[in-house]
Each structure stands twice: as structure tokens, then as C-alpha cells.
N, C-alpha and C positions, 0 to 999 in steps of 0.2 A: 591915624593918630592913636596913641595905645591910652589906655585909660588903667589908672592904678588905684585899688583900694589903700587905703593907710591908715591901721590901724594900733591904738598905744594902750595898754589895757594893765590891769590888777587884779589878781585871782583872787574873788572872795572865799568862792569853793575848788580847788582844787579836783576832786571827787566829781564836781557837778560839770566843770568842765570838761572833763577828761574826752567823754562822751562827744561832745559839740567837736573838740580837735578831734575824734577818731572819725568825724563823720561830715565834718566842712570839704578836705582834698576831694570827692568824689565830685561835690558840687562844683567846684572851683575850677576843675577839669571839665566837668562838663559844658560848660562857658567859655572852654579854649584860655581859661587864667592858669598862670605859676605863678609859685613861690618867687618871689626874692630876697627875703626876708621871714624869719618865722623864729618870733627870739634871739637867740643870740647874743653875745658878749656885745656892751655899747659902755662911752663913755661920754657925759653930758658937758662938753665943754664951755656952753653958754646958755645964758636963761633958765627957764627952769623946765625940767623935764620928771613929772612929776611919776610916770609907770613905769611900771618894770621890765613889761610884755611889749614889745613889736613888733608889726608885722607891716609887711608891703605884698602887696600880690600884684601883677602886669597881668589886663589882660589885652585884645586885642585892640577894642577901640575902649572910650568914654562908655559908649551907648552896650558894649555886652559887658561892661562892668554893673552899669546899670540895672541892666535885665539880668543878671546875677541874682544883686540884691533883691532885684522886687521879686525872683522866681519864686514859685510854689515848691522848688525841691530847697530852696534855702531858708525860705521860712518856715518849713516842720522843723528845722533844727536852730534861729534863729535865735528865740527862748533860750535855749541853753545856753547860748553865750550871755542874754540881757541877765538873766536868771544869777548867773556865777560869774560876773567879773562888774566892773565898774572902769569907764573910759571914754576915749572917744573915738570917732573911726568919719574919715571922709572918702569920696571917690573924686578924683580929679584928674583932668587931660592932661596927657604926656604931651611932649614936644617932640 
């Protein structure tokens, strides 16, 4: 069962994040995650959708989405994104 990061975000810093996207796909990949989602053109047609920024990543299960996040190679650069944006982000199992 594949496990998806989702995450909906606001650039505080532009500049500060630049850095954290030039250097998340390496990690992302190396967890066996893709892209599905990486911004993009959206339109909010119910409730409220408060950011600007989203993102979906697949990766193979729940648990190496997991070990993703808790990794030592994603939290040297982890800050950069807490640091320049403001949002929320979950990981939850696919179907």
C-alpha cells in the first residue's frame, strides 16, 4: 500500500526556500518517492483552501514515506522549509 506525503504551503521567503526545493528531489528519490504534484495551477472549489503551494509525493509504502521524513538526509534540510514557509503537511496510506 503506497504511502503519500501532502503537503499545502506559503512562501514566507522565497530566497530561503529556493534552497530546501533545490535539495528535497534527491531525498525524495532516495526513498523510492515521486512527484505527483509540485504546485501547479488549482482551483478551490469548496471550503476553504487557504495556500498557495501544493504538493503530493507517492511513495512506495506508508512506512518509507515515514522513514523519509524521520531520515537524517531530510532533516539537514528540513529547517529550510520550517524556516521559509508556513503550512501543513500529512503522510497518509494509499488505497
Amino acid at each position: 500500500m503506497s504511502g503519500y506525503v501532502i503537503a499545502q504551503i506559503d512562501l514566507k521567503s522565497k530566497e530561503g526556500y529556493k534552497e530546501y526545493a533545490d535539495k528535497v528531489p534527491y531525498t525524495v528519490k532516495n526513498f523510492g518517492g515521486e512527484y505527483l504534484v509540485r504546485a501547479g495551477e488549482f482551483k478551490s472549489l469548496e471550503g476553504v483552501w487557504n495556500f498557495k503551494r501544493n504538493v503530493i509525493i507517492k511513495f512506495p509504502s506508508y512506512e518509507k514515506a515515514l522513514e523519509w521524513y524521520n531520515s537524517d538526509e531530510y532533516n539537514k534540510i528540513k529547517n529550510l522549509r520550517l524556516n521559509n514557509t508556513e503550512g501543513n503537511l500529512i503522510i497518509i496510506k494509499g488505497v
